[in-house]
C-alpha positions in Angstrom: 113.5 103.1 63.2 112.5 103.3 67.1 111.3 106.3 68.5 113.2 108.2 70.8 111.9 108.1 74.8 113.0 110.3 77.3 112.0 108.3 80.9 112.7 110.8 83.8 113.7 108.4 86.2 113.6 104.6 86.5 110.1 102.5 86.7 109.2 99.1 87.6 111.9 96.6 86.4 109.5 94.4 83.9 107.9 97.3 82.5 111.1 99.7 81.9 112.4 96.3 80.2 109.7 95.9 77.9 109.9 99.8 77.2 113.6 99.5 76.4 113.4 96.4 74.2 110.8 98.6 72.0 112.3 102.1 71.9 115.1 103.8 72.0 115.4 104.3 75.6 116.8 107.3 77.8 116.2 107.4 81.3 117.3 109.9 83.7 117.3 110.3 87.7 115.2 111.8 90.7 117.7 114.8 90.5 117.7 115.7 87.4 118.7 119.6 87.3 116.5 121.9 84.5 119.4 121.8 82.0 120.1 118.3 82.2 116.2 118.1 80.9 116.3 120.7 78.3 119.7 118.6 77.1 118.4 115.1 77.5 115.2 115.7 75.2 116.6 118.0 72.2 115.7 114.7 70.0 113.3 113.0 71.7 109.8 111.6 70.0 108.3 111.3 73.8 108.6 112.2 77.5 108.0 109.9 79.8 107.4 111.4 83.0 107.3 110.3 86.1 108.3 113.1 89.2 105.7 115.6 89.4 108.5 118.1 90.2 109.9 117.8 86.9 108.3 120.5 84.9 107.1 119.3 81.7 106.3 123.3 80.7 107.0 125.3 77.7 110.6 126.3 77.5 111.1 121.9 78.0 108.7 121.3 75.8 110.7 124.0 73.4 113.1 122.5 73.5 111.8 119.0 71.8 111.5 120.0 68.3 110.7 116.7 67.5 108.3 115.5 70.9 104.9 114.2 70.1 103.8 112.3 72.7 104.2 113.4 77.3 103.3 110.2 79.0 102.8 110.4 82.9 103.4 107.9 85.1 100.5 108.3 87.2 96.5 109.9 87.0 97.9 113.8 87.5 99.3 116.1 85.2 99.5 119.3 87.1 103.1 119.2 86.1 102.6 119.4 82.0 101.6 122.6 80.2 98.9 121.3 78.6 97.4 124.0 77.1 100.7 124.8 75.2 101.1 121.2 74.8 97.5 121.2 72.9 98.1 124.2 70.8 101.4 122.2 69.7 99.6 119.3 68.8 101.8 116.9 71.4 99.2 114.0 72.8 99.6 113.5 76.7 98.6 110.4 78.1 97.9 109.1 82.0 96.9 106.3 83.9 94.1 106.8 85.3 92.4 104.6 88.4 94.6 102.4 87.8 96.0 102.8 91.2 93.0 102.8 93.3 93.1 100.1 95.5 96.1 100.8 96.7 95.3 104.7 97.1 92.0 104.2 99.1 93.8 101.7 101.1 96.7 104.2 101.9 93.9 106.4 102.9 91.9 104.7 105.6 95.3 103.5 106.7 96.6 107.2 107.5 93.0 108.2 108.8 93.8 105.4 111.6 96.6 107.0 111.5 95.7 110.4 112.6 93.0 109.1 114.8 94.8 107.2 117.1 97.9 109.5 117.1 100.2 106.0 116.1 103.2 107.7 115.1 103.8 110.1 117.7 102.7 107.0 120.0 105.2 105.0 118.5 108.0 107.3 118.0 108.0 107.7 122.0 108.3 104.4 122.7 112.0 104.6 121.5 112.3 106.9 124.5 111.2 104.8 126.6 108.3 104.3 129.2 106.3 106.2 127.3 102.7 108.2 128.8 100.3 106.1 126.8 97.1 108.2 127.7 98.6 111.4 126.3 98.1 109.4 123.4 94.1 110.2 123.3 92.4 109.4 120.2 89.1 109.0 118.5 87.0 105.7 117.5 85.8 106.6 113.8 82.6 104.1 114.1 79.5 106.0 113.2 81.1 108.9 112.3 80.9 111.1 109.3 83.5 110.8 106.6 83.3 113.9 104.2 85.3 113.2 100.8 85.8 116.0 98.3 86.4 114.3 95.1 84.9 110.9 94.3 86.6 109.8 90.7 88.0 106.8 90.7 90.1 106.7 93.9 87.4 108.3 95.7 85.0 105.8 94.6 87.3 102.8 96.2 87.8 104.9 99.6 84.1 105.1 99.6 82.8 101.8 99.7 85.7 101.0 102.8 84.8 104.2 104.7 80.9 102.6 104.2 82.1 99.6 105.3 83.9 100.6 108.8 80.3 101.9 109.5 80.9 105.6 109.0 78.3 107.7 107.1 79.8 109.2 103.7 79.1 112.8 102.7 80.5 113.9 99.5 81.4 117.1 97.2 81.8 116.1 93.6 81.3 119.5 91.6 82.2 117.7 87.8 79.4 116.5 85.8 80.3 112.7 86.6 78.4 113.5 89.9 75.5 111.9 88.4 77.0 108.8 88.1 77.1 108.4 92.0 74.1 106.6 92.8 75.5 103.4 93.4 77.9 104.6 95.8 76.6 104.9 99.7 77.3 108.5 100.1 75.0 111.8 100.2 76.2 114.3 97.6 76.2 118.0 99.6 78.1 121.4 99.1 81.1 122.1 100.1 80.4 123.8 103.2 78.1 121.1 104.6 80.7 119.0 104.0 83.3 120.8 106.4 80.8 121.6 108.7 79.5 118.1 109.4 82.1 115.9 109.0 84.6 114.3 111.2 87.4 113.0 108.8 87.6 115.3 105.4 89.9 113.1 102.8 90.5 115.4 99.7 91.0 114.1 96.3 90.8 116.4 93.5 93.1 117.2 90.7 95.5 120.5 91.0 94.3 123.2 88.8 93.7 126.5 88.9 89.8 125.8 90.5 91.2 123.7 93.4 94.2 125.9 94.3 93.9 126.5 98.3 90.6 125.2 98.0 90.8 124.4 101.3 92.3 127.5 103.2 92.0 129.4 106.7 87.9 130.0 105.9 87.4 126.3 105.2 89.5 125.4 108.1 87.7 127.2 110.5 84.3 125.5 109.6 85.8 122.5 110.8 84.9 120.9 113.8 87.4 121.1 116.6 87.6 117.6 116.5 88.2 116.7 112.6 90.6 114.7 110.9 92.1 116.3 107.6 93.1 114.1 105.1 95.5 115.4 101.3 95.4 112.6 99.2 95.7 115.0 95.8 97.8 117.4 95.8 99.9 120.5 98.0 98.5 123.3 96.3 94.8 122.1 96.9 95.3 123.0 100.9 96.9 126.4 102.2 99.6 125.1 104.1 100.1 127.7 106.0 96.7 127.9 107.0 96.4 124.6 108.0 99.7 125.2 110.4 98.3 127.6 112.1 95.0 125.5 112.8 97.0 122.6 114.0 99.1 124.6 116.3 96.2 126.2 117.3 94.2 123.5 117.8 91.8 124.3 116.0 91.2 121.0 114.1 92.5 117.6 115.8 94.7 116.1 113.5 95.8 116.0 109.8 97.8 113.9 107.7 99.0 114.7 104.3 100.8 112.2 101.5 101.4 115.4 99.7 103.1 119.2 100.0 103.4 122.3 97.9 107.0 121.9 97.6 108.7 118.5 97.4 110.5 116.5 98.2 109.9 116.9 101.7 112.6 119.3 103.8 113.6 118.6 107.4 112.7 122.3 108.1 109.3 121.7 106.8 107.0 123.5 109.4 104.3 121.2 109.3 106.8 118.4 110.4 107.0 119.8 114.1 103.6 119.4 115.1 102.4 116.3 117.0 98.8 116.3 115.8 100.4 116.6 111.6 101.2 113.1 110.1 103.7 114.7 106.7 104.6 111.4 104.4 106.7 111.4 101.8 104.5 110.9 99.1 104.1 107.5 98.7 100.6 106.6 98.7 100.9 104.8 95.5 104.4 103.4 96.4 103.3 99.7 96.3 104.6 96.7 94.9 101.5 96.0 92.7 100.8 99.7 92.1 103.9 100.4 90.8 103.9 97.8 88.6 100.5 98.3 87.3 101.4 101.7 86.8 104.0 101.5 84.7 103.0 99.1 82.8 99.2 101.5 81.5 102.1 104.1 80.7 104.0 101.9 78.4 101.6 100.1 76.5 100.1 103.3 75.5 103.5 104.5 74.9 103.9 101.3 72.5 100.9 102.3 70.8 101.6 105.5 70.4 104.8 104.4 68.3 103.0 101.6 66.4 100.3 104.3 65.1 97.7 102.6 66.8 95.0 104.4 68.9 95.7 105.5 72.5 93.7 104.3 75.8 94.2 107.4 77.8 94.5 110.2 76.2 94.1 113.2 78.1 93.7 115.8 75.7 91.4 114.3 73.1 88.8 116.7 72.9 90.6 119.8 72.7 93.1 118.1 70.5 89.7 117.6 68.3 88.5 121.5 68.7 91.7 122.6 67.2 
């Protein structure tokens, strides 16, 4: 007999074809209310999940008698209990790196971005006769790039930041630091970091560590004339903070894939300011991303319900120390 999948919302044609041809298959939308959820998985052997927003947390998780398996569509899971998950013996599983390219790509493509104030520029053209030097930006050559976070995104961003001839500093606190050295980048402290460098890209997982790990202090070490990049998550920068210093000034520019709250609202506050590029988060939105994607998340899940071993388990070790 099949085992029972709960998908969120729809994935990438091939993949949620496969999935469907191998399990029995439920798949929910992008609005998805919390009883809707807590109805949709009373019977379900899995969760496939795929909208951050959708809380994956203990009353859900409750209320799957039966779940055994939370697959993510994507490298976080700041959006699954885990800890309860562990202590119920449930297996959660991501795909990890396998977006990279696309990520560090999205990445040096917003730092442009920012730098060269291309939106705003643009958006006044439809206006017309647009004031093209109040459009002032910054050449990056030969300047500093400061990333916090160098896993396997970080790694790809890297070697193209490298590569535009900008010198790479970079805070890496995890014990995988030490597997750096091929990488052309100086590892330094946090605060070296924000003091020296002229773009700061941040990619590091949501937890409780990296909560506003970048708030009104961290902001104010920046130089006037720094370019903030949130490639991870909202709750890793103080939003409000970060308002402030663009209005202010304080900082040049930021521009952030990601938000505390999302989807994004029109009466975000970040949105009216000039010098803040907000995107909907979509910095893994492409064709071969998607795919690829979706595709790591299934084939684990199809492993998972022939018995066989799983490639990306996220809670092996403490499933172990139980």
């Amino acid at each position: 007999m099949p085992i029972k999948v709960f998908l969120t919302e729809p994935i990438q044609a091939e993949a949620q074809a496969l999935l469907a041809k191998n399990v029995e298959l439920d798949i929910g939308h992008d609005n998805l209310s919390t009883d809707e959820v807590l109805g949709r998985v009373a019977e379900v052997d899995v969760i496939f999940s795929k909208t951050d927003p959708i809380r994956i947390d203990q009353v859900v998780i409750d209320a799957a008698p039966n779940l055994m398996l939370i697959a993510r569509h994507g490298s976080g899971y700041s959006n699954v209990a885990m800890e309860y998950a562990t202590e119920k013996g449930i297996f959660v599983t991501n795909t990890p790196g396998v977006n990279a390219i696309t990520m560090a790509e999205y990445t040096i493509g917003i730092m442009f971005a920012a730098a060269r104030n291309i939106v705003p520029a643009a958006n006044a053209c439809h206006g017309g006769a647009p004031n093209r030097l109040s459009f002032l930006g910054q050449e990056l050559y030969g300047k500093t790039f400061g990333i916090v976070g160098v896993g396997q995104i970080g790694r790809q961003v890297v070697m193209r930041a490298d590569a535009l001839g900008m010198k790479v500093l970079a805070y890496h606190p995890r014990p995988s630091a030490r597997n750096l050295t091929d990488l052309p980048l100086d590892l330094v402290d946090l605060d070296q970091l924000l003091d020296e460098s002229d773009v700061i890209s941040l990619h590091m997982p949501y937890s409780d560590e990296t909560r506003n790990l970048i708030g009104a202090p961290e902001l104010r070490r920046m130089k006037k004339s720094a370019i903030l990049l949130n490639l991870s998550r909202g709750g890793v920068v103080d939003e409000k903070a970060l308002y402030k210093s663009l209005k202010n000034e304080s900082i040049f520019a930021a521009a952030t894939d990601v938000l505390a709250n999302e989807p994004v609202h029109a009466d975000e506050p970040l949105l009216q300011l000039k010098n803040c590029l907000v995107l909907p988060h979509i910095a893994a939105v492409t064709r071969e991303a998607q795919k690829s994607v979706a595709m790591t998340a299934v084939e684990d899940i199809l492993r998972f319900s022939r018995g066989e071993l799983l490639h990306h388990l996220v809670n092996l070790t403490e499933l172990e120390n139980r």
